[in-house]
LOVEX-388511 format. One record per residue (C-alpha): x, y, z; residue number from 1; residue in one letter. Coordinates in Angstrom, 1 decimal, padded with zeros to 4 digits. Example, Ala and Ser with C-alpha at 12.3 -4.5 7.8 and 13.67 -1.06 7.14 Angstrom:
# LOVEX-388511
+--------+--------+--------+---------+------+
!      X !      Y !      Z ! tordren ! doti !
+--------+--------+--------+---------+------+
!  012.3 ! -004.5 !  007.8 !       1 !    A !
!  013.7 ! -001.1 !  007.1 !       2 !    S !
+--------+--------+--------+---------+------+
END
This chain:
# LOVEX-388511
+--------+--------+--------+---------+------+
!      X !      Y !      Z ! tordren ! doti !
+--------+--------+--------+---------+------+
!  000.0 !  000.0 !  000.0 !       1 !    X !
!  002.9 !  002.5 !  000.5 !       2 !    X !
!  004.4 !  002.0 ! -002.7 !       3 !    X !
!  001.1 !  002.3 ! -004.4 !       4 !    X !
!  000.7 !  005.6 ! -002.4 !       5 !    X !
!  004.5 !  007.1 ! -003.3 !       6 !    X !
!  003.7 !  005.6 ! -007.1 !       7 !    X !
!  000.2 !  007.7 ! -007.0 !       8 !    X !
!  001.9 !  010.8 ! -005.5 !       9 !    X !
!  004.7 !  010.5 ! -007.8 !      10 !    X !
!  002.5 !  010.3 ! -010.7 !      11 !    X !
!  000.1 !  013.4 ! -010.1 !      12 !    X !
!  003.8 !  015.2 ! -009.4 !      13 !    X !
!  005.0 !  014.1 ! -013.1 !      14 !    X !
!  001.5 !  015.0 ! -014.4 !      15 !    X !
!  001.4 !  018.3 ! -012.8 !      16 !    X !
!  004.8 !  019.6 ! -014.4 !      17 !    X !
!  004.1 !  017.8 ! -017.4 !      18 !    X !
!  001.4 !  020.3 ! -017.2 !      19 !    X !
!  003.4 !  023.4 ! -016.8 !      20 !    X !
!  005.5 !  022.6 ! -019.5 !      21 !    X !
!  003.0 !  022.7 ! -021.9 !      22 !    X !
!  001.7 !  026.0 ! -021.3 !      23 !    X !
!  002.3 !  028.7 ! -023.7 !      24 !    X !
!  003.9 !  032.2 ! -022.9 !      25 !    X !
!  000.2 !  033.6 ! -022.6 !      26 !    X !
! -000.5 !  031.3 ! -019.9 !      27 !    X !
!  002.9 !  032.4 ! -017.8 !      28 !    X !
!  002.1 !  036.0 ! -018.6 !      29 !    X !
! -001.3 !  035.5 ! -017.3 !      30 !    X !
!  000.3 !  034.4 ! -014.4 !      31 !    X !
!  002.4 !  037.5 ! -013.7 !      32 !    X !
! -001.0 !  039.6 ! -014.2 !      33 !    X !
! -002.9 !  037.9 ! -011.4 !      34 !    X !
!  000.0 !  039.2 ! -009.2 !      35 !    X !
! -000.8 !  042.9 ! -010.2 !      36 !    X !
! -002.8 !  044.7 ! -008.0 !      37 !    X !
! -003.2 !  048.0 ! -010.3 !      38 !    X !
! -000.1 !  049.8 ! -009.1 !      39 !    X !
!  002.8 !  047.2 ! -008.5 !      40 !    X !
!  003.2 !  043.5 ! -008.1 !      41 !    X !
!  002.2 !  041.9 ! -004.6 !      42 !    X !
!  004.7 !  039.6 ! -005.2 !      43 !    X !
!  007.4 !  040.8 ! -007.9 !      44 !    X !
!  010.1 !  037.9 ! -007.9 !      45 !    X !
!  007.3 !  035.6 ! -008.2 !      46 !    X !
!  005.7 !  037.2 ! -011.3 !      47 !    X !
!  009.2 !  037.7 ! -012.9 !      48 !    X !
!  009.9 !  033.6 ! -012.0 !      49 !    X !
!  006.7 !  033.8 ! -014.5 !      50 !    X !
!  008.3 !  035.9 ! -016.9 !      51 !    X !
!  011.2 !  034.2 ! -017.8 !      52 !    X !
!  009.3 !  031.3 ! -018.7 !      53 !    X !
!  007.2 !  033.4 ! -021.0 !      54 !    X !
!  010.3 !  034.6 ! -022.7 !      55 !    X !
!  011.9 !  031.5 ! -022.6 !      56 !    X !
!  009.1 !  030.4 ! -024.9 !      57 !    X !
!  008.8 !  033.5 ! -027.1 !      58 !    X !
!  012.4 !  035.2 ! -026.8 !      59 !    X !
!  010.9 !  037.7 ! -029.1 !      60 !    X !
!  007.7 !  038.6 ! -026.8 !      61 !    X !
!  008.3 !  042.6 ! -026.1 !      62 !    X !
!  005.3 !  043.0 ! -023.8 !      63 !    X !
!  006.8 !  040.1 ! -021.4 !      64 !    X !
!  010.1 !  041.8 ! -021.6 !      65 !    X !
!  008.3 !  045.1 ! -020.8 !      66 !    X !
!  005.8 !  043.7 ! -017.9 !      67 !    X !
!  009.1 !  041.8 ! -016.3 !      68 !    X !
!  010.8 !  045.4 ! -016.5 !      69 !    X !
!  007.7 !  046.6 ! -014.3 !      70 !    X !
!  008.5 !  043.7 ! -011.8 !      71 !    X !
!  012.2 !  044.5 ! -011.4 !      72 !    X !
!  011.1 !  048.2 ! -010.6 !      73 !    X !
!  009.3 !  047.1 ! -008.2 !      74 !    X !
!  012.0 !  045.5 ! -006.4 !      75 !    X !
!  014.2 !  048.4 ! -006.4 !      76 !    X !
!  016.2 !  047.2 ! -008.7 !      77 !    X !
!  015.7 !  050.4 ! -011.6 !      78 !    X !
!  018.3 !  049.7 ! -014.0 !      79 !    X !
!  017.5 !  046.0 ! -014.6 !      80 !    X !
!  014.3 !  047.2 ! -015.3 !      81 !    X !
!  015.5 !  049.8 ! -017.9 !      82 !    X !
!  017.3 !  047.0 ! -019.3 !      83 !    X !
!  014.1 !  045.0 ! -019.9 !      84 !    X !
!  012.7 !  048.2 ! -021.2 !      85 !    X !
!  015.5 !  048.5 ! -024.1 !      86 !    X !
!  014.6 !  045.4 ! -024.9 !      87 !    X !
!  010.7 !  045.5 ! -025.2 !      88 !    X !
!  011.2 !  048.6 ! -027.5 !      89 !    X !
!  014.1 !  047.1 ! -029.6 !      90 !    X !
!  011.7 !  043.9 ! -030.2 !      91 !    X !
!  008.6 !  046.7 ! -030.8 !      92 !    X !
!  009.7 !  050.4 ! -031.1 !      93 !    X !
!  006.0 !  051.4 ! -030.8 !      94 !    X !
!  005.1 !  050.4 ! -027.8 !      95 !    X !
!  004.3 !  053.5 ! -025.9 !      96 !    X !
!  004.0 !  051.8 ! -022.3 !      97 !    X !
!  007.8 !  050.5 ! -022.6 !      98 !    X !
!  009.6 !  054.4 ! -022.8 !      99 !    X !
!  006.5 !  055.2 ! -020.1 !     100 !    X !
!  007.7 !  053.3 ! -018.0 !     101 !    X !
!  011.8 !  053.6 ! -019.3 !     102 !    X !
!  011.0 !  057.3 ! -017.9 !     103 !    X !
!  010.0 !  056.4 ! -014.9 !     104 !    X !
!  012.5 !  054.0 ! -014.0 !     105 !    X !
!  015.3 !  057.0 ! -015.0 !     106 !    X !
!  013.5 !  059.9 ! -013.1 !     107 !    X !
!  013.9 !  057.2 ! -010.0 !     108 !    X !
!  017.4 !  057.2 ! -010.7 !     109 !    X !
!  017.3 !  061.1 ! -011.0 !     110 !    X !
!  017.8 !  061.1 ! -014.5 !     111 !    X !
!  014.9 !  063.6 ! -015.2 !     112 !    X !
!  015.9 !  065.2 ! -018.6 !     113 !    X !
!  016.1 !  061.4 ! -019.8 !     114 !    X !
!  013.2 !  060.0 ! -018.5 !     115 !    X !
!  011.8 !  063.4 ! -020.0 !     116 !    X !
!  012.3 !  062.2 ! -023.4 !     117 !    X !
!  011.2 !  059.0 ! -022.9 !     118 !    X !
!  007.7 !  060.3 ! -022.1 !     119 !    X !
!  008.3 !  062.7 ! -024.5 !     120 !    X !
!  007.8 !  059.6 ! -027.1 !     121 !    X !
!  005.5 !  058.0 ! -025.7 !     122 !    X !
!  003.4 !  060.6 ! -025.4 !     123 !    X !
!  004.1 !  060.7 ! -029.5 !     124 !    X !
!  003.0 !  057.0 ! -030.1 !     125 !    X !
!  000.2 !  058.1 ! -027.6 !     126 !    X !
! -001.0 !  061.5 ! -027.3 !     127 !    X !
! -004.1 !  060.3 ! -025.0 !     128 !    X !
! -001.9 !  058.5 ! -022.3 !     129 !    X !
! -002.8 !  060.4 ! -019.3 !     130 !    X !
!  000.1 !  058.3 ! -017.1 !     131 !    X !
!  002.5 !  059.5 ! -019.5 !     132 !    X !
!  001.8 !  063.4 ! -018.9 !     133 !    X !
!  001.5 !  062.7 ! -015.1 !     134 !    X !
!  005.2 !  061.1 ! -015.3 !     135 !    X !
!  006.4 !  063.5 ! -017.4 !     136 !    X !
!  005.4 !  066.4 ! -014.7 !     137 !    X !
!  006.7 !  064.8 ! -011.9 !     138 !    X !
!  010.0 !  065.1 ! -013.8 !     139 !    X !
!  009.7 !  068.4 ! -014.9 !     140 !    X !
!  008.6 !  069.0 ! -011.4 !     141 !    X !
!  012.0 !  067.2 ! -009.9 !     142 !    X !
!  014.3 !  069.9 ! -012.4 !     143 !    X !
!  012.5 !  073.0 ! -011.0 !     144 !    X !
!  010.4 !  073.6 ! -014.0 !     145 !    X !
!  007.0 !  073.5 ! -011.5 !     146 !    X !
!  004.8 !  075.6 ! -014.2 !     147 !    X !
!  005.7 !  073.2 ! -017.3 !     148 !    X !
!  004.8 !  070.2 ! -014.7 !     149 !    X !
!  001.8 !  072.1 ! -013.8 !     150 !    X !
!  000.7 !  072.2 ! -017.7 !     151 !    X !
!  001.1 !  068.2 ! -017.4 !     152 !    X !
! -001.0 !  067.6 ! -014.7 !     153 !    X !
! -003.5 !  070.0 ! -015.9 !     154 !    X !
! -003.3 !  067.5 ! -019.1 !     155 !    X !
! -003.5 !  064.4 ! -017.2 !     156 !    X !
! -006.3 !  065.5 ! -015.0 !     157 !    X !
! -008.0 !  066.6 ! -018.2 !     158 !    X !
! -007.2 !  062.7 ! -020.0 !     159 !    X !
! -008.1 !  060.9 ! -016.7 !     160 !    X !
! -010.5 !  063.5 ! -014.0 !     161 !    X !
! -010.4 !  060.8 ! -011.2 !     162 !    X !
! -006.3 !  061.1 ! -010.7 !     163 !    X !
! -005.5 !  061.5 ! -007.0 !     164 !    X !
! -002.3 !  061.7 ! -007.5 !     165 !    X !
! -002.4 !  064.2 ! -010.2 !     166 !    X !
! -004.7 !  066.6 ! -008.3 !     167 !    X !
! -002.0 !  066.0 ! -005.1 !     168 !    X !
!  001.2 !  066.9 ! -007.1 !     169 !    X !
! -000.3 !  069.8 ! -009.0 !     170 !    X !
! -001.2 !  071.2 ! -006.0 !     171 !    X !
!  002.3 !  070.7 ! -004.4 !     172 !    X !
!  003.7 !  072.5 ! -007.5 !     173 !    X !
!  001.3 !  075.6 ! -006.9 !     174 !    X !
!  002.0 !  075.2 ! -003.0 !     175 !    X !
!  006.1 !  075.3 ! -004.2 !     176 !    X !
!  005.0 !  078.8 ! -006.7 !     177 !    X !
!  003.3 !  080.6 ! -003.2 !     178 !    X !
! -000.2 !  079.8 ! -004.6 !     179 !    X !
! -001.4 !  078.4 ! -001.5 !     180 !    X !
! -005.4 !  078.4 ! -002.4 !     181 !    X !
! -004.9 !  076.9 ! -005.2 !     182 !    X !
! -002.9 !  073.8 ! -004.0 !     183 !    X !
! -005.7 !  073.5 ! -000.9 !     184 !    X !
! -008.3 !  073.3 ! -003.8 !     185 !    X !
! -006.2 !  070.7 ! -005.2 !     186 !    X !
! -005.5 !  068.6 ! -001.9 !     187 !    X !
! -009.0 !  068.7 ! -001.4 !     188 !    X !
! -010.0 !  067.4 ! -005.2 !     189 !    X !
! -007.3 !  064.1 ! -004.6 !     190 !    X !
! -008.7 !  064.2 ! -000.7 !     191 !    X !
! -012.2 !  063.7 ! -002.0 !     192 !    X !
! -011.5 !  060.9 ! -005.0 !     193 !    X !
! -008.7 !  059.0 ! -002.2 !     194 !    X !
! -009.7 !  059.5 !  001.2 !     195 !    X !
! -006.6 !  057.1 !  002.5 !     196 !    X !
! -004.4 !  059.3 !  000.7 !     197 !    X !
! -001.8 !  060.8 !  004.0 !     198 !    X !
!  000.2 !  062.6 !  001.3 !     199 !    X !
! -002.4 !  064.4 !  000.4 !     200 !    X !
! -003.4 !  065.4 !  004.0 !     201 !    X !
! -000.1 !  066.0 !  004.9 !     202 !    X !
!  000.3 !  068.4 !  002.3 !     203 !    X !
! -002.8 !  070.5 !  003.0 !     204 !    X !
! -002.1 !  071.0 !  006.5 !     205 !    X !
!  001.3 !  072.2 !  005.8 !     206 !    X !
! -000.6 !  074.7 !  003.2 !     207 !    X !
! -003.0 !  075.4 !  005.6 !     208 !    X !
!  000.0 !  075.9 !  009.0 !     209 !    X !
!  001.7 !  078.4 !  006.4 !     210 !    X !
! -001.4 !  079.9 !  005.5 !     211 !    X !
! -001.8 !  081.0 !  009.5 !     212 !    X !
! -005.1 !  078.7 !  009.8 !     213 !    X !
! -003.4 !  076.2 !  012.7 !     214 !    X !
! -006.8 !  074.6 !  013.6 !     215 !    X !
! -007.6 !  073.5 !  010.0 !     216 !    X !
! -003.3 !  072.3 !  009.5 !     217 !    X !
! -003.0 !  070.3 !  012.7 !     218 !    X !
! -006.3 !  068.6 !  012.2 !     219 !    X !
! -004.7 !  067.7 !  008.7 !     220 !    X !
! -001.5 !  066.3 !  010.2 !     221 !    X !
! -003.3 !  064.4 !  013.6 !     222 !    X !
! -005.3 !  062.5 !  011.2 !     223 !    X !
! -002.0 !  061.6 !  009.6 !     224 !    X !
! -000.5 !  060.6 !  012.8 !     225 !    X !
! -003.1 !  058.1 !  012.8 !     226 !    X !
! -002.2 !  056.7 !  009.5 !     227 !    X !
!  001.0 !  055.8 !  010.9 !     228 !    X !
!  003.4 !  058.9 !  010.1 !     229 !    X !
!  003.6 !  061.4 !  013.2 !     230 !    X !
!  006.4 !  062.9 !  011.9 !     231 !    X !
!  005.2 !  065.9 !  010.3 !     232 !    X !
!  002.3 !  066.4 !  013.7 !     233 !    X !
!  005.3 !  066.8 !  016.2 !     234 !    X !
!  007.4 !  069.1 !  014.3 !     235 !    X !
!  004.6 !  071.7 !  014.3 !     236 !    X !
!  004.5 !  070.4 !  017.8 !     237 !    X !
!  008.1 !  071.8 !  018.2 !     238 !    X !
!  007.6 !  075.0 !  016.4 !     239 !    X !
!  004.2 !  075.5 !  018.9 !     240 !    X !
!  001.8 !  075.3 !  016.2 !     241 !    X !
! -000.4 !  072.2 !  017.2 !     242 !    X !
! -000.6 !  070.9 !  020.6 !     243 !    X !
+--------+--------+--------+---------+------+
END
């Protein structure tokens, strides 16, 4: 009976990988997918495990190479990831998402006037790509240039009107220009479509502290306390502007 047991186990093993080996790169792209939750991978070195068997199918599959560049990002590692990136748009030099995300993975190595270009063509290949002009602000934010990365927002809020994060880092740049109102408006847009946002509440307070309204500011930063970061809540503490 214990050999009959080991045999069956043994068996269902064999079928099992026999199984795997048959899938296509589809099927092992698939995979990666079910690991994204929308922003990142919940589990990157899994869904790049995925990838390579996708390319080691296809070795010509651009999208896999560009995907598995997403999952290398993810774990930090940016320049393996622009790597994978070359690649996607060597095997298909019109695929907008690949310098997208190339120009994201440079402005995170503070190469802004790179991934600037990189955005730049995607936004060629895809003048409706609202992610695209949101990245490209944030770079031309990062060089100074807070008006041209205002004029990106504006266009990515205008491509995609439920962007949180656009509304919360157009109104940082008009907070940075002295145009306090205007970046509360803003805070309070992203507030309203992301209510767990504490970046965007930490930002209004600080417009609202500098704005002499301490009641509205410390509210801001004690209900981001109890998100977790009381950082921002005890330096106004220090400078005796919340108690």
């Amino acid at each position: 009976m214990r050999k009959i047991i080991i045999f069956s186990f043994l068996f269902l093993t064999f079928l099992c990988s026999c199984s795997e080996m048959n899938e296509t790169e589809e099927y092992w792209v698939n995979k990666s997918n079910a690991l994204w939750d929308g922003y990142k991978y919940t589990d990157p070195k899994k869904a790049i495990e995925y990838l390579n068997n996708a390319i080691k199918l296809k070795p010509d599959y651009a999208e896999a190479y560009g995907v598995r560049g997403n999952a290398y990002d993810d774990l930090g590692q940016h320049q393996r990831a622009i790597e994978d990136y070359d690649e996607a748009i060597r095997l298909k030099p019109d695929l907008a998402l690949a310098y997208n995300n190339r120009g994201s993975a440079y402005a995170k190595l503070g190469q802004y006037q790179r991934a600037i270009e990189d955005h730049n063509k995607a936004i060629r290949l895809k003048s409706d790509d609202a992610l695209a002009y949101y990245n490209r602000g944030n770079a031309y934010f990062y060089l100074g240039q807070y008006q041209r990365a205002i004029e990106d927002y504006n266009k990515a809020i205008r491509l995609k009107p439920d962007d949180a994060d656009a509304y919360n880092n157009r109104g940082f740049a008009y907070s940075t220009l002295g145009q306090k109102q205007r970046a509360i408006e803003d805070y309070n847009k992203a507030i309203s479509l992301k209510p767990d946002d504490a970046d965007a509440y930490n930002n209004r307070g600080g417009a609202y502290l500098v704005q002499g309204d301490n009641k509205l500011g410390c509210l801001d930063l004690q209900k981001v306390c109890a998100m977790g970061n009381c950082k921002y809540l005890e330096i106004a503490k220090s400078k005796g502007l919340c108690s």
